[in-house]
C-alpha positions as CSV (number, residue, x, y, z in Angstrom):
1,X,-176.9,152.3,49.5
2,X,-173.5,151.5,48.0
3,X,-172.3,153.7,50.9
4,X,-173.7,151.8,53.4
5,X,-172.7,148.2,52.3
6,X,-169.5,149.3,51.8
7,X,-169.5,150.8,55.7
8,X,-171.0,147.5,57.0
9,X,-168.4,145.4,55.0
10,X,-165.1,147.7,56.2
11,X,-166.8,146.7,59.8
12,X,-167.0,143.4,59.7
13,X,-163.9,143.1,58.4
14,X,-162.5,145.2,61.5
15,X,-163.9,143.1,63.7
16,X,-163.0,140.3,62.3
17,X,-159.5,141.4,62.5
18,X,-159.9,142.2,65.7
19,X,-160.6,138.7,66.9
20,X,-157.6,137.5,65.2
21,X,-155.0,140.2,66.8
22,X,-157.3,139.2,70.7
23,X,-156.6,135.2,69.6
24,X,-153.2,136.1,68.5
25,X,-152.3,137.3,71.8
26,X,-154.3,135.1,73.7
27,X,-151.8,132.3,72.0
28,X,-148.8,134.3,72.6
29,X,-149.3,134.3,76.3
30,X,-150.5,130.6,76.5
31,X,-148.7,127.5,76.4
32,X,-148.9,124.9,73.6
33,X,-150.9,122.2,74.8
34,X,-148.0,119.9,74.4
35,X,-145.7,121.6,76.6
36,X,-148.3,120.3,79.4
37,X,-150.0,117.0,78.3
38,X,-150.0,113.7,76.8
39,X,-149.2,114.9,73.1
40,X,-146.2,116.2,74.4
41,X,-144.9,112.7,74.6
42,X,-144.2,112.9,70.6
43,X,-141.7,115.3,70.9
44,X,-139.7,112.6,73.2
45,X,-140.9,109.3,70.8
46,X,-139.7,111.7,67.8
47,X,-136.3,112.8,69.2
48,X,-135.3,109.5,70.2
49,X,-136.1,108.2,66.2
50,X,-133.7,111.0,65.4
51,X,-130.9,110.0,67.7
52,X,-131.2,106.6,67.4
53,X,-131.2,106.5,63.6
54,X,-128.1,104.7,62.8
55,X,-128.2,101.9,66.1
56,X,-130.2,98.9,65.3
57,X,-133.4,99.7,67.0
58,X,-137.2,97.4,67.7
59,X,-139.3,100.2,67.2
60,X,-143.1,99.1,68.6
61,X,-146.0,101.0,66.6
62,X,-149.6,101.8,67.5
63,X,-152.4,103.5,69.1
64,X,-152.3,104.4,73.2
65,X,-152.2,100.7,73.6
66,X,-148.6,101.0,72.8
67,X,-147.9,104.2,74.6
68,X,-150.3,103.1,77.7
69,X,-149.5,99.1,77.5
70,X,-145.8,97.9,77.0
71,X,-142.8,97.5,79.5
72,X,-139.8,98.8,77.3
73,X,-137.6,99.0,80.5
74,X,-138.3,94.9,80.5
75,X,-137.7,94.4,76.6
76,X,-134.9,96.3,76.7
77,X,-132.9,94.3,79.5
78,X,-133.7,91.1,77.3
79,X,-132.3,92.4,73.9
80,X,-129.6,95.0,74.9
81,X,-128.3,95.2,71.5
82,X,-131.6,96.8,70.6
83,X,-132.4,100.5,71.2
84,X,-135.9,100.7,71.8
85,X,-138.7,103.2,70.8
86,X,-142.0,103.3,71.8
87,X,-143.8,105.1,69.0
88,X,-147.2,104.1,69.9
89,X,-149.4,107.4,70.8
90,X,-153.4,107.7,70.1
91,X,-155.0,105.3,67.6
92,X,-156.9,108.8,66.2
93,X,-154.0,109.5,64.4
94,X,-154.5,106.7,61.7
95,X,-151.5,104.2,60.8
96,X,-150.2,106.5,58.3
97,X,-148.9,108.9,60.7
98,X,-146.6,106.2,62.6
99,X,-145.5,105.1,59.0
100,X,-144.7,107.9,57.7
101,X,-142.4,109.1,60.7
102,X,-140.8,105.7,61.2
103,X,-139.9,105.3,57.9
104,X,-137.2,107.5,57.3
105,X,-134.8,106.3,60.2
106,X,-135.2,102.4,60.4
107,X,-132.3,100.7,58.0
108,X,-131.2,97.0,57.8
109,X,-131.2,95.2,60.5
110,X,-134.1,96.9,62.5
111,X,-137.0,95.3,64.0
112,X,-140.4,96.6,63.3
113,X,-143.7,95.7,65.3
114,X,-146.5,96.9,64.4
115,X,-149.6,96.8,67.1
116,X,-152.6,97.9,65.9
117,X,-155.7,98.1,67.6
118,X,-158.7,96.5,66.1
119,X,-159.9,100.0,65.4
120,X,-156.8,101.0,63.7
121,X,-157.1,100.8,60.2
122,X,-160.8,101.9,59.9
123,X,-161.7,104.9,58.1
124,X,-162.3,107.2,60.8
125,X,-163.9,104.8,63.4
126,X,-163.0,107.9,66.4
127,X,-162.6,110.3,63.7
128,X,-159.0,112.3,63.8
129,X,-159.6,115.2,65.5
130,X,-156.7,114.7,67.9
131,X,-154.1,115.7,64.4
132,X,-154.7,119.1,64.8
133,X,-152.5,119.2,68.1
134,X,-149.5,116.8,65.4
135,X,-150.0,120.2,62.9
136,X,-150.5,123.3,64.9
137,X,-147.5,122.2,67.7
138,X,-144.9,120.7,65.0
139,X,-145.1,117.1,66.5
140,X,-144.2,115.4,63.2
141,X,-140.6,115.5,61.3
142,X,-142.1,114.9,58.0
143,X,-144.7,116.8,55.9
144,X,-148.7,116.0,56.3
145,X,-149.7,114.3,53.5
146,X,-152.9,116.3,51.9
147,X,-155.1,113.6,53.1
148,X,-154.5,113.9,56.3
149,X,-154.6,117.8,56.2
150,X,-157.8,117.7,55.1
151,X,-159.0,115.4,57.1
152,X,-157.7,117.9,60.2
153,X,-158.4,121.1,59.2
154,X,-162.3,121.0,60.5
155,X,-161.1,120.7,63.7
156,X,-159.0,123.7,64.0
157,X,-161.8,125.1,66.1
158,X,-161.3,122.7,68.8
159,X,-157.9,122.6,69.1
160,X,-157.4,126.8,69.8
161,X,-160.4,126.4,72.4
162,X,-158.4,123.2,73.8
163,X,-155.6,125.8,73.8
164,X,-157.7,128.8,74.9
165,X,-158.9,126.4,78.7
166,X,-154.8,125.0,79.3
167,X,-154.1,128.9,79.2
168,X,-153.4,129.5,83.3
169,X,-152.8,125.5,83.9
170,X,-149.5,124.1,84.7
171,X,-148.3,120.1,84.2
172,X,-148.9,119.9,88.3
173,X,-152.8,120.7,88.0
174,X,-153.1,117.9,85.8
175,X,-154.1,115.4,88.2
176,X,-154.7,112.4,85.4
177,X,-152.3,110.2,83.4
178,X,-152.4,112.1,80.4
179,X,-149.5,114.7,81.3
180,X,-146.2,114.9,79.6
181,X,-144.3,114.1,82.7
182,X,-145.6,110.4,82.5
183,X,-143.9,109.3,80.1
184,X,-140.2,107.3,80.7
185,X,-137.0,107.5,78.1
186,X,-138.5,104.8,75.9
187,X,-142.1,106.7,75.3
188,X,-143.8,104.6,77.3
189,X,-146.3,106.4,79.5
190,X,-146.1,104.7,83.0
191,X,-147.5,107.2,85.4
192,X,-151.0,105.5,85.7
193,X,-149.8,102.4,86.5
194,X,-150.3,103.2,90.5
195,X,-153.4,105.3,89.4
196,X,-156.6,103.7,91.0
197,X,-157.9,102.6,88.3
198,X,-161.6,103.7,87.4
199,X,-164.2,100.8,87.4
200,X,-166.2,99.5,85.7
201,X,-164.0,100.3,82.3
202,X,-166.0,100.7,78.7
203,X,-166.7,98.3,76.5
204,X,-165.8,99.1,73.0
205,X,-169.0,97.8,70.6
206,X,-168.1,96.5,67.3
207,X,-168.9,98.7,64.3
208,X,-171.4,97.9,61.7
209,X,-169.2,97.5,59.0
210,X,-165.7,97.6,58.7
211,X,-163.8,99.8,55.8
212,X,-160.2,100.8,55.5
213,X,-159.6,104.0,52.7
214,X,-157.9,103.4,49.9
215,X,-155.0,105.9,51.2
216,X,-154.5,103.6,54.4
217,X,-154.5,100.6,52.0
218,X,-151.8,102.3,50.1
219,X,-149.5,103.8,52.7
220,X,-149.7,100.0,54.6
221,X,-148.7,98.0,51.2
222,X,-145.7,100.9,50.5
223,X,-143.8,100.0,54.1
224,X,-144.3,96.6,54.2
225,X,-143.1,96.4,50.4
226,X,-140.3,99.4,52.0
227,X,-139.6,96.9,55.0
228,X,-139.0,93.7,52.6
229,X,-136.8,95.7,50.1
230,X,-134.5,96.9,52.8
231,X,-134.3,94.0,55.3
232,X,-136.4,95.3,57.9
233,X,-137.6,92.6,59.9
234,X,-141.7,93.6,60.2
235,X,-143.6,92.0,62.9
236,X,-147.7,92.7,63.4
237,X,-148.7,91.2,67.0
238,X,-152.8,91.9,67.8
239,X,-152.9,94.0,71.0
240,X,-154.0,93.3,74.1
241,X,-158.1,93.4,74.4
242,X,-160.3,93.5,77.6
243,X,-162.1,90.1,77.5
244,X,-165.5,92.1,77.8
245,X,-165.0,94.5,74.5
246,X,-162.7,91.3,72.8
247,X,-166.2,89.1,72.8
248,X,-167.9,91.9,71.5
249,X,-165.8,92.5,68.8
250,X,-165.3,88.7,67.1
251,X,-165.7,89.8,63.8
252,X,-163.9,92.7,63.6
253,X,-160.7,90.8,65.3
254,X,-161.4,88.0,62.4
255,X,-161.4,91.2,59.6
256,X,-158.1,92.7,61.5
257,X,-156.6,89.3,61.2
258,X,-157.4,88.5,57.5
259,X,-156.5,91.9,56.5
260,X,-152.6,91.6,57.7
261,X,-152.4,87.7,56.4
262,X,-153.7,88.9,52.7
263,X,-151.1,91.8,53.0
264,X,-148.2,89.1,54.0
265,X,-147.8,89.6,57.4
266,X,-150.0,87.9,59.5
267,X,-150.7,87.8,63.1
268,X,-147.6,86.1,64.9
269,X,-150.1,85.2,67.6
270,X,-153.7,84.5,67.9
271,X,-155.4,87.2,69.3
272,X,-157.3,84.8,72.0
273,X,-153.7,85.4,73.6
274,X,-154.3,88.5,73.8
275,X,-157.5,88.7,75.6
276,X,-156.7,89.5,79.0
277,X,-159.3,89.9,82.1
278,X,-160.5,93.0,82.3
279,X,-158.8,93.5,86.0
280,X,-155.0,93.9,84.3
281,X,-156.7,97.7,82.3
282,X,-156.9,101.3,83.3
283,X,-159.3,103.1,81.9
284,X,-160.0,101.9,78.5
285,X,-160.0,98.1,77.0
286,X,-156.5,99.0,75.9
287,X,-154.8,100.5,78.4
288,X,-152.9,98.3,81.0
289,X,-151.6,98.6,83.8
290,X,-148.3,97.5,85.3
291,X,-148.8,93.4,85.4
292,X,-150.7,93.6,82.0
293,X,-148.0,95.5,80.4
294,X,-145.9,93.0,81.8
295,X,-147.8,89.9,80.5
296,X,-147.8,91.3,77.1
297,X,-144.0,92.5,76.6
298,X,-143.6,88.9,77.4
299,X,-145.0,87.4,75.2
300,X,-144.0,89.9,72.6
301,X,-140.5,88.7,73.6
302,X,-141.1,85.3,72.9
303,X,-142.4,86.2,69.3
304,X,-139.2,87.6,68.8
305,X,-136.9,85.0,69.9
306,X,-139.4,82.4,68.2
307,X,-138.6,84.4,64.8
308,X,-135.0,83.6,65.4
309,X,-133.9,87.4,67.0
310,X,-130.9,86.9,68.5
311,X,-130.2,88.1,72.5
312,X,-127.3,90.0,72.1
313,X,-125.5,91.1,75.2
């Protein structure tokens, strides 16, 4: 009996290892999922925090209505002095990511906008699934804190298959937005703004209740308290809503907006501002296209030279 256990086990375990070595070259032979799409867009937003460390810089921070919804081509032409980095990517990731990676390369002088969508800060309102891709591929220059490791690690499945179906695609059989090749030097990703855009877009229902984590609590309070200490000018702007999710959503805009004024930095707009028709979005209630990306990099430039930034040419 002990014989045959002891068989079944030592075949299992050859199997088993036998899947990993068939994965293994599977992986060898396929490309990384952000050599081809819209994750691969970090590696740019990431390399240009790098190079750009010691120039004063407006860094913007958010979810894909940061990525998918600014004109950095216009804001830069308005404050020259200014290098400017588009670190906005998926909202999935959680606001600690985009801290975390800023952090280490803005100094004195830098400007600091933070965009969150109203969905942001809660504890996993879309879950983060999408970190996997961040830990597998590299597409972070600090460490994963444990939380967010943990928090990944059940996904792990779902990225390889993810992996597994790009393995005989190239960047030209991506017909959509999401491809690395649409994004521009600044990390904005432009491509979709002469997309046809799909109608009628979804409408984002508000949550039932509304809970940040005590980690996200503690890793916003650290940057702002980082930001004050080392003359960082911090901005938080609300983001650009389609009217028909924005009126669905009232209270969770009003939570968003108490949150940032008890934590010292309060809206420097009202978010009414901010609710655009739903005509000026893409695909989602936060992705714009070209003339609402306009519209709000404009006003976003009058925040800043109504908090005194100076246009330096």
């Amino acid at each position: 009996m002990k014989y045959f256990i002891g068989q079944v086990v030592t075949y299992f375990i050859f199997l088993f290892a036998l899947f990993l070595f068939s994965l293994s070259l599977i992986l060898i032979e396929t490309k990384k999922i952000s050599e081809l799409d819209y994750d691969g867009g970090l590696k740019l937003k990431l390399n240009r925090l790098v190079k750009y460390k010691e120039y004063d810089k407006i860094i913007l921070i958010g979810g894909s209505n940061v990525a998918m919804g600014f004109n950095s081509i216009h804001l830069s032409e308005k404050f020259q002095h200014y290098t400017v980095i588009n670190f906005g990517h998926r909202f999935q990731f959680g606001i600690e990511y985009y801290l975390r990676e800023v952090k280490p390369y803005i100094k004195e002088n830098d400007i600091v906008i933070i965009i969150p969508e109203y969905q942001l800060l809660l504890n996993n309102y879309f879950d983060n699934n999408q970190l996997n891709t961040v830990y597998f591929e590299n597409l972070h220059n600090q460490s994963l804190s444990n939380y967010e490791i943990l928090k990944m690690l059940r996904y792990t499945k779902d990225y390889f298959v993810s992996r597994f179906l790009l393995r005989n695609r190239t960047e030209k059989e991506i017909k959509d937005h999401n491809k690395l090749s649409g994004f521009n030097k600044f990390g904005d990703l432009t491509c979709h703004w002469d997309m046809i855009a799909p109608r009628p877009i979804p409408i984002y229902v508000e949550p039932s209740k509304f809970d940040i984590s005590k980690h996200t609590l503690f890793e916003l309070k650290n940057f702002i308290s980082y930001c004050k200490k080392n003359k960082i000018k911090l901005m938080v702007i609300p983001p650009a809503f389609a009217e028909s999710s924005f009126n669905k959503n009232l209270k969770l805009i009003k939570w968003n907006q108490d949150l940032f004024s008890d934590l010292g930095v309060p809206f420097q707009v009202n978010p009414e501002k901010f609710k655009f028709n739903d005509s000026l979005f893409f695909d989602s209630p936060y992705h714009l296209l070209k003339e609402g990306a306009t519209q709000k990099t404009k006003i976003i430039e009058n925040c800043l030279i109504n908090s005194n930034i100076q246009i330096i040419k």
